[in-house]
N, C-alpha and C positions, 0 to 999 in steps of 0.2 A: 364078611368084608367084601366090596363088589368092587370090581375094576374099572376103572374109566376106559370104556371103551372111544374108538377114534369115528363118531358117528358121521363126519363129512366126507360126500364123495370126494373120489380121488379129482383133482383139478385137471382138467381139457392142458394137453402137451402146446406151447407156443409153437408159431410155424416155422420156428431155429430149429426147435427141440424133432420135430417131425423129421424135417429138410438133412438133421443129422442120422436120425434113426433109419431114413431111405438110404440115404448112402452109406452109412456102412453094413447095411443089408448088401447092397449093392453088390462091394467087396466081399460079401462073405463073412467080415470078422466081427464080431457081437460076444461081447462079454455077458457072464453069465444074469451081472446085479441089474445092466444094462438094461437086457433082453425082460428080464422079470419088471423092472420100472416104466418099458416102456408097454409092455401092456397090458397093466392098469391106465396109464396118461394117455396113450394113443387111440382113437375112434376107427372104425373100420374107412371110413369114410375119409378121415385124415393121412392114413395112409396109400388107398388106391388112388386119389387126388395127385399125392405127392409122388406115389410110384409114378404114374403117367405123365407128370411132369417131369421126372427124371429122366424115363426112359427116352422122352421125345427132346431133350439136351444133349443127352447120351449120344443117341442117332445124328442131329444136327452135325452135331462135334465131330463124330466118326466121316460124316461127309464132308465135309468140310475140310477135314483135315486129308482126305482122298484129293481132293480138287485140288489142293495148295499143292500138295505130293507131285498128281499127276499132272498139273499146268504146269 
């Protein structure tokens, strides 16, 4: 008796699904079923994209909220 296996790649993550998996990387906190779903769906590519877009909001925001501070 033979199993049907599941022969379709795994489907390319949306840039929600991404934009979510960055930031709570971000934060640190990543569940375990999480972390295993996202990489299968996530590209390396899809992620260093969206890291560098984070981290350059991140910074923005940090300065930004310096200026407001110290003006």
């Amino acid at each position: 008796m033979e199993m049907a296996e599941d022969t379709q790649p795994p489907r390319k993550a949306t840039p929600l699904q991404v934009a979510k998996a960055v930031f709570w990387s971000f934060l640190g906190i990543r569940k375990r079923a999480a972390h295993e779903h996202d990489a299968v769906t996530l590209t390396p590519a899809q992620v260093i994209i969206a890291g560098i877009i984070g981290a350059v909001i991140f910074v923005l925001g940090l300065v930004t909220l310096v200026r407001f501070i110290a003006g």
